[in-house]
LUMRO-434254 format. One record per residue (C-alpha): residue number from 1; residue in three letters; x, y, z. Coordinates in steps of 0.25 Angstrom, whole numbers, plus 2048, in hexadecimal, padded with zeros to 3 digits. Each point is the difference from the previous one (the first is absolute). Last residue first. Layout:
BEGIN
PT  seq  type    u    v    w
PT  NUM   ALA    X    Y    Z
...
This chain:
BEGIN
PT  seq  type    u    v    w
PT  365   UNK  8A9  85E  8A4
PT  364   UNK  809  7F4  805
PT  363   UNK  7F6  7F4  7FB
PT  362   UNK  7FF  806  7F2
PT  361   UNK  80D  7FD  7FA
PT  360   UNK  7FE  7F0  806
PT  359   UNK  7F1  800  7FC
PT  358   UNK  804  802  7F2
PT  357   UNK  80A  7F5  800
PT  356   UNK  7F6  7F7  806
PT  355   UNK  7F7  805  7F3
PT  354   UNK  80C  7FC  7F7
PT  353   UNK  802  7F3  806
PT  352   UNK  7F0  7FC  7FF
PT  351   UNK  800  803  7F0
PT  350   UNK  800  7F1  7FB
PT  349   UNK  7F4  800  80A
PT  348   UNK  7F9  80A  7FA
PT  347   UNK  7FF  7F7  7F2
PT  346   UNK  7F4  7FA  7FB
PT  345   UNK  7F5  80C  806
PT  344   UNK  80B  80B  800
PT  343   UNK  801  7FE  7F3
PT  342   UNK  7F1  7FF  7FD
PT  341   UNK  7FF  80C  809
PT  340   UNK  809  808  7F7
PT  339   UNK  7F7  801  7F4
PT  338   UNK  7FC  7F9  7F3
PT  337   UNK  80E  7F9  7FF
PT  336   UNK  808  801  7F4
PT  335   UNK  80D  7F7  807
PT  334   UNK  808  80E  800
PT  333   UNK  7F6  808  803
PT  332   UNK  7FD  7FA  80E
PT  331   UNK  80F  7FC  803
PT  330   UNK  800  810  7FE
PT  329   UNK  7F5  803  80C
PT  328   UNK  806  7F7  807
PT  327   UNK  80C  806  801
PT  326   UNK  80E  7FA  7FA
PT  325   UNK  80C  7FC  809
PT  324   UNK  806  7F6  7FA
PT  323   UNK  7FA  7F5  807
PT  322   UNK  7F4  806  7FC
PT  321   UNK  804  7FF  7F1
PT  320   UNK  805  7F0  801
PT  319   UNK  7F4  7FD  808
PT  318   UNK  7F7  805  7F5
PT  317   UNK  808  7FA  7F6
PT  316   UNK  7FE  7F1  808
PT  315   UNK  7F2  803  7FE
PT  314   UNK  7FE  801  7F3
PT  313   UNK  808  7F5  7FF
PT  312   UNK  7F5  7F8  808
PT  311   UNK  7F7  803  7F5
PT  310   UNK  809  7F4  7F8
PT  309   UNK  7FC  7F7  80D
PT  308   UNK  80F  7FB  809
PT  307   UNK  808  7F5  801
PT  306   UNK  80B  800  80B
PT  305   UNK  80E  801  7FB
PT  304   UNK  807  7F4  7FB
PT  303   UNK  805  807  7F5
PT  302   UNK  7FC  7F4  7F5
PT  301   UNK  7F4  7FF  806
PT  300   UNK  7FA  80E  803
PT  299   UNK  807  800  7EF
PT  298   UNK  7F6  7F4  7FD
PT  297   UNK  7F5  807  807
PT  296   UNK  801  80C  7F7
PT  295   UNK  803  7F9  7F5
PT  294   UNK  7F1  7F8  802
PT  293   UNK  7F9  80B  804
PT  292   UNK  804  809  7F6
PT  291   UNK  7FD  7F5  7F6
PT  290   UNK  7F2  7FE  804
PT  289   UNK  7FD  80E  800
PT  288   UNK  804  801  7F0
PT  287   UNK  80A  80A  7FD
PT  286   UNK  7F9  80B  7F7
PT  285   UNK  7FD  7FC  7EF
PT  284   UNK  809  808  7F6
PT  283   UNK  80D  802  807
PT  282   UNK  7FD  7F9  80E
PT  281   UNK  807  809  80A
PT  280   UNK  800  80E  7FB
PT  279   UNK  7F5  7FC  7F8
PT  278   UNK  7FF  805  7F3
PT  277   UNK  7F9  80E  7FB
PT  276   UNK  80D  806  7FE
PT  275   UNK  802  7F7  7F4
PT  274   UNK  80A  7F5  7FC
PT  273   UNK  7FB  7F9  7F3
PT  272   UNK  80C  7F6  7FF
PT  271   UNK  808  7FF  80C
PT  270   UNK  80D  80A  801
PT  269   UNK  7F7  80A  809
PT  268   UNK  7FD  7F5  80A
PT  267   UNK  810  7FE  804
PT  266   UNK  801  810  800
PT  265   UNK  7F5  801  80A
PT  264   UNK  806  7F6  809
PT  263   UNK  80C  806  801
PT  262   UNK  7FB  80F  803
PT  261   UNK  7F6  7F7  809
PT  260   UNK  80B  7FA  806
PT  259   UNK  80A  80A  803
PT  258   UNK  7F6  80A  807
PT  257   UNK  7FC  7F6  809
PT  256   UNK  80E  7FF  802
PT  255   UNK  803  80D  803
PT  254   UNK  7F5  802  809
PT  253   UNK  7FC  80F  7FC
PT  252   UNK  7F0  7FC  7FD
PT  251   UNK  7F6  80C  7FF
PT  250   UNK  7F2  7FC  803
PT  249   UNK  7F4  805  7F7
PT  248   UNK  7F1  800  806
PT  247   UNK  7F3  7FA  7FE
PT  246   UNK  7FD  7F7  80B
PT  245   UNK  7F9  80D  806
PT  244   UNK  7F5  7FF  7F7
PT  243   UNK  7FD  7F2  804
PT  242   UNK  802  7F3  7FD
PT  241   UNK  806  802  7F2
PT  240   UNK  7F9  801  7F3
PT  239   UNK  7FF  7F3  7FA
PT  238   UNK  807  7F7  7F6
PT  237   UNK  7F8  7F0  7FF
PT  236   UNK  807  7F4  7FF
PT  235   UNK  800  7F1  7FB
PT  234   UNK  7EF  804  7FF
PT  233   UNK  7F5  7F6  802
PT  232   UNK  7FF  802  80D
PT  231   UNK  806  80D  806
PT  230   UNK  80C  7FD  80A
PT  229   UNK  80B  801  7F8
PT  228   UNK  800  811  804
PT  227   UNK  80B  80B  7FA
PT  226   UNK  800  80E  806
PT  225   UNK  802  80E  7FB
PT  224   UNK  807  80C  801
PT  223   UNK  80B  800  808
PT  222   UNK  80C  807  7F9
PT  221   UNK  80F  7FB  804
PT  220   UNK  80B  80C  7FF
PT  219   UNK  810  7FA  7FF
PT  218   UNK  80A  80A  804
PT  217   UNK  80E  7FF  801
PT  216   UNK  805  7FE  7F1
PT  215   UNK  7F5  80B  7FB
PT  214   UNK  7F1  800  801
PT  213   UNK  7FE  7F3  7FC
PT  212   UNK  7F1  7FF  7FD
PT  211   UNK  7F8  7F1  805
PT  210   UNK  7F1  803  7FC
PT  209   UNK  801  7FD  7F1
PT  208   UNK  807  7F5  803
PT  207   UNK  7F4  7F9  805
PT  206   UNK  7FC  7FD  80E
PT  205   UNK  7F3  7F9  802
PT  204   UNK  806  7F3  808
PT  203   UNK  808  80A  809
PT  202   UNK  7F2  806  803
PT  201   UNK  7F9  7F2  800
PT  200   UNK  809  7FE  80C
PT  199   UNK  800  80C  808
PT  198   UNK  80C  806  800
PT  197   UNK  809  804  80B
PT  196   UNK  80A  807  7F8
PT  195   UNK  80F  7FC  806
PT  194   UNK  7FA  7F0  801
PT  193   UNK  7F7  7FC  7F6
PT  192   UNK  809  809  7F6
PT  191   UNK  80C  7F8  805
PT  190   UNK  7F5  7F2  7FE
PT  189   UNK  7FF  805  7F4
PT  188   UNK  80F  803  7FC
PT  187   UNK  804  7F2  802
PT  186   UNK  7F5  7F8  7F9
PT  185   UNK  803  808  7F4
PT  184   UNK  80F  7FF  801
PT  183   UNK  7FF  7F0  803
PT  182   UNK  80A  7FD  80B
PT  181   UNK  7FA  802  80C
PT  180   UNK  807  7F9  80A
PT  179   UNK  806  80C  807
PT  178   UNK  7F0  808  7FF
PT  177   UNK  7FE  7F6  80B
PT  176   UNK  80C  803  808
PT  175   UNK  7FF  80F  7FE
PT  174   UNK  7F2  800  805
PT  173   UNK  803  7F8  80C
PT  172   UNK  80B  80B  804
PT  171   UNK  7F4  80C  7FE
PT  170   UNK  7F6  7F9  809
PT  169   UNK  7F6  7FA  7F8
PT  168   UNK  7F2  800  803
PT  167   UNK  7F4  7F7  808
PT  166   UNK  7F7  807  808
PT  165   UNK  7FB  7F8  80D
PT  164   UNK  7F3  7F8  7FE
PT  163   UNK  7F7  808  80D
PT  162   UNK  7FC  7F5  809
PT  161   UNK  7F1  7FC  800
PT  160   UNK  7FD  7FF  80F
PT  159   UNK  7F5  80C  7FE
PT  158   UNK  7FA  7FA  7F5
PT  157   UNK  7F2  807  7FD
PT  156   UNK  7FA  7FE  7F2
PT  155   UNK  7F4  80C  7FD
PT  154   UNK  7F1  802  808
PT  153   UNK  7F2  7FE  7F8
PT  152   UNK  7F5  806  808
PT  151   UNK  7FD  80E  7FB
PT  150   UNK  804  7F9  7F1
PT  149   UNK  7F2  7F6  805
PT  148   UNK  7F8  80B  802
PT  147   UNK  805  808  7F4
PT  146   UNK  7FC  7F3  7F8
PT  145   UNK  7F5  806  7F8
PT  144   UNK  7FD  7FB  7F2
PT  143   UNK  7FD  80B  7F7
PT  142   UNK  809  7FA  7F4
PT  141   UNK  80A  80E  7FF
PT  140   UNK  802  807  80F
PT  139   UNK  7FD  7F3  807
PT  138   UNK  808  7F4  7F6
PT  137   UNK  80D  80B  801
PT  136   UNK  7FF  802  80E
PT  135   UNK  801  7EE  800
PT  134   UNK  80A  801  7F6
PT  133   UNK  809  80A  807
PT  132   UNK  7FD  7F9  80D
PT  131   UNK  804  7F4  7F8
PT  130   UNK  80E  807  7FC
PT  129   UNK  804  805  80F
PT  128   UNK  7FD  7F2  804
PT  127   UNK  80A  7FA  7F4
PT  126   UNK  80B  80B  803
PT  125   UNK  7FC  7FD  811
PT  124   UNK  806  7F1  7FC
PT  123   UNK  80B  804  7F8
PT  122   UNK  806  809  80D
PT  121   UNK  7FC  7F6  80A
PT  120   UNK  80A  7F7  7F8
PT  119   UNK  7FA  7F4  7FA
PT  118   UNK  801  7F1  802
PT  117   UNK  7F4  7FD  7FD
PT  116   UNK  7F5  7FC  80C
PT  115   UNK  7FE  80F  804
PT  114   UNK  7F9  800  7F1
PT  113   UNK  7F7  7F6  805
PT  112   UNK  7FC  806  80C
PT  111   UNK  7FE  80E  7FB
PT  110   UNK  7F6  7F9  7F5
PT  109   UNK  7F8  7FA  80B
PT  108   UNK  800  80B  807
PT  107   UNK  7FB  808  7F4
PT  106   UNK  7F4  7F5  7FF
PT  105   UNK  7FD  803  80E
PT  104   UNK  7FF  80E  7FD
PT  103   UNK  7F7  802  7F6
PT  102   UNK  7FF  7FB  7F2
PT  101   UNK  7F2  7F9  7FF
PT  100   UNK  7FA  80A  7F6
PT   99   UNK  80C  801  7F9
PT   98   UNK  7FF  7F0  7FC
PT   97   UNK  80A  7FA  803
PT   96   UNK  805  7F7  7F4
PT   95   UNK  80E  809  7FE
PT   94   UNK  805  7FF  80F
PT   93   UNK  80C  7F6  800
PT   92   UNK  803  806  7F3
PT   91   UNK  804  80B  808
PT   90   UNK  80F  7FD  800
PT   89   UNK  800  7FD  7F2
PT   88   UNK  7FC  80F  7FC
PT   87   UNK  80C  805  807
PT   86   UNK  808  7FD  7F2
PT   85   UNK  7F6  80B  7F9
PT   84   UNK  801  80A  80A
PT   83   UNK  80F  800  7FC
PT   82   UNK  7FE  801  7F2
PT   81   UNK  7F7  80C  803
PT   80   UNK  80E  807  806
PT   79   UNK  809  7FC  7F7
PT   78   UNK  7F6  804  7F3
PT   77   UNK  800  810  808
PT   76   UNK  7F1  800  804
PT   75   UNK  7F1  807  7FD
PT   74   UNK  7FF  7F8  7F4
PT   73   UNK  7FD  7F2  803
PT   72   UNK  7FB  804  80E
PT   71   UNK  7F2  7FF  7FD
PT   70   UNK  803  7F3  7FA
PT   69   UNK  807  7FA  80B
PT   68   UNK  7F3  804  809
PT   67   UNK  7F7  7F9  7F7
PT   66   UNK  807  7F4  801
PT   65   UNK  801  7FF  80D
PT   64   UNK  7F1  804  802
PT   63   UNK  7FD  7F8  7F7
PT   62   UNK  808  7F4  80B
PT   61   UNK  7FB  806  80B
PT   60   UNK  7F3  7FA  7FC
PT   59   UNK  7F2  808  7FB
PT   58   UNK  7F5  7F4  802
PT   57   UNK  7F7  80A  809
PT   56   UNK  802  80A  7F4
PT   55   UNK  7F5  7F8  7FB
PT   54   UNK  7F5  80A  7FF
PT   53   UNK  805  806  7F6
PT   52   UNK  7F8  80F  7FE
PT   51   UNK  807  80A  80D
PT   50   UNK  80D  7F8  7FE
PT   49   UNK  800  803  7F0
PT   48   UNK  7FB  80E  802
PT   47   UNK  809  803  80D
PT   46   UNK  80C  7FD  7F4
PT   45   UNK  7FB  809  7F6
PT   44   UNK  7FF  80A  809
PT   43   UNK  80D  801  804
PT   42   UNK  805  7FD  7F3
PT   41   UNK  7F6  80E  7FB
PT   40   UNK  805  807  80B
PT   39   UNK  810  7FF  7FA
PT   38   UNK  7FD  804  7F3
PT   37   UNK  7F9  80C  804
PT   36   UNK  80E  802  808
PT   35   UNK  808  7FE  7F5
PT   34   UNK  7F9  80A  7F7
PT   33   UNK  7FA  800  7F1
PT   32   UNK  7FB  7F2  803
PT   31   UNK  801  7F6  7F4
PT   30   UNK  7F6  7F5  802
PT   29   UNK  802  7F3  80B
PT   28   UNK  808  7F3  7FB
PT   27   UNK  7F9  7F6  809
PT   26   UNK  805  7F0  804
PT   25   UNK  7F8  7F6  809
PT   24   UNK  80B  7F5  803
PT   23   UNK  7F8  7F3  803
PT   22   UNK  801  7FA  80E
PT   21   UNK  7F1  803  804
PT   20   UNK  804  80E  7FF
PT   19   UNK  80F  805  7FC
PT   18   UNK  803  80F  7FE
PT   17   UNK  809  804  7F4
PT   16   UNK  7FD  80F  800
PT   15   UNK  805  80A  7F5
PT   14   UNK  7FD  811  800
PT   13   UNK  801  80A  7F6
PT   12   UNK  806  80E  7FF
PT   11   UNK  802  809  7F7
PT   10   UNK  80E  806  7FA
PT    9   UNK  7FA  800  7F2
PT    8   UNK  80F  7FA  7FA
PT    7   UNK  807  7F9  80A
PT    6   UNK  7F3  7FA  807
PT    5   UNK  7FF  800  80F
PT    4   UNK  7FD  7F2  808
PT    3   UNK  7FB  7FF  80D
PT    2   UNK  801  7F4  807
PT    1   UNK  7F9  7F1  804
């Protein structure tokens, strides 16, 4: 169910997919010349087709479901629909209730099951929050009133669930694991990894286009966009990034990193068909997930240091640029966070030294 504006007459129309008696009712409304007649008339429409069926008793979660999946179609970045998508499984426990019998025992039941898997309290309040989202969605859009029973609905509790410590590189690990590196390719995206905190799909997205070399010292790396494996059907989709802040340009003065990606540009530019459009690491198709994993873990391996997650790099360069003395607020727009309470959120406890330090200069005044 959504609005829709055409390109050319700029009016509006509206589309519904509503499931009744399990079959998908569908209606394509008449050219509204504003969005917000066009709006009114859905709502209508839908209180008309609840008011005259009289078997709205037999409405399950499950249209619901697919109703709601629908509504959201095009309201959400592809990542972020795909990923209400892969919850559906866990409500499938729910799909032949009918709505009219959804109240809170059933929810406990639910909650019940789900505490069952071995899930962090984290995921399993991600897939409450998502039915709460469903259930508002079912009220505000089908008429069916569960405020009572979202009055009544509580969240996953685990006070004696311990907190999984962060895992990263201290800055002598690093240098044993890059040690065995030999591929050039390999090697300089894992220092990128490493001195640029990227997010994964942002290393995977990079294109030569976005690497410039300032002068023999100065390397500047452009964050623009980001790479996902995870949409079905595609081997990989290019997105903007995570959020508006996750655009930003870093400057890199490590002499090596420098070194190999001078060198690993001049190696790609003698292949046929070279362009600036190619992959910094990957040439014309992007480094698979699977083989990142798989060198990676080899090289953990092969170093005999401990074996760490790809995102967990990110972290180890946060680490290395505390330890170094940077403020939060810099760690902050350096790793293209949306604002300083996320870093703080992931990482106060790397600063705990420098607040000590703070409460030594101050203890005196």
């Amino acid at each position: 169910m959504s609005l829709y504006q055409d390109k050319k007459t700029k009016k509006w129309c509206y589309r519904l997919s509503k499931y009744v008696n399990g079959k998908q009712v569908q209606k394509h409304s008449k050219w509204y010349d504003l969005k917000k007649e066009a709006k009114e008339a859905e709502k209508e429409y839908l209180k008309s087709i609840n008011e005259n069926n009289s078997s709205d008793e037999e409405i399950t979660f499950k249209d619901v479901w697919e109703s709601y999946i629908d509504f959201k179609k095009d309201k959400l970045k592809i990542t972020s629909y795909n990923a209400i998508l892969n919850k559906g499984i866990h409500y499938e426990s729910l799909y032949n209730i009918k709505m009219i019998n959804f109240d809170i025992n059933v929810f406990n039941n639910w909650k019940r099951y789900i505490n069952k898997q071995d899930f962090s309290t984290t995921h399993k309040n991600n897939l409450y929050k998502c039915l709460r989202s469903i259930l508002r969605y079912s009220e505000k859009y089908l008429d069916i009133k569960v405020n009572t029973l979202l009055n009544k609905m509580t969240n996953f509790n685990n006070p004696n669930e311990l907190k999984k410590e962060m895992n990263f590189f201290t800055y002598d690990e690093f240098k044993s694991f890059i040690s065995v590196e030999e591929d050039l390719t390999y090697k300089t995206f894992f220092e990128v990894l490493y001195y640029c905190g990227l997010r994964q799909g942002e290393i995977q997205a990079l294109t030569w286009k976005d690497i410039t070399f300032v002068n023999d010292n100065e390397v500047l790396v452009k964050i623009n966009k980001t790479l996902t494996s995870k949409i079905k059907g595609k081997k990989y989709v290019i997105l903007p990034p995570k959020t508006k802040s996750s655009y930003r340009t870093l400057p890199v003065k490590n002499k090596q990193l420098i070194s190999d990606l001078k060198l690993l540009k001049e190696r790609c530019q003698k292949l046929y068909g070279f362009s600036e459009e190619w992959f910094v690491f990957g040439n014309v198709y992007p480094l698979a997930d699977t083989t990142i994993q798989t060198r990676k873990n080899k090289n953990c391996k092969l170093a005999g240091v401990k074996r760490i997650r790809i995102h967990d790099f990110r972290h180890s360069c946060a680490s290395l640029l505390i330890n170094k003395g940077a403020s939060v607020a810099l760690v902050s727009k350096y790793l293209g966070h949306s604002d300083i309470a996320t870093t703080l959120n992931i990482y106060s406890h790397m600063f705990k030294s420098e607040l000590q330090d703070i409460a030594e200069e101050l203890k005196d005044l």
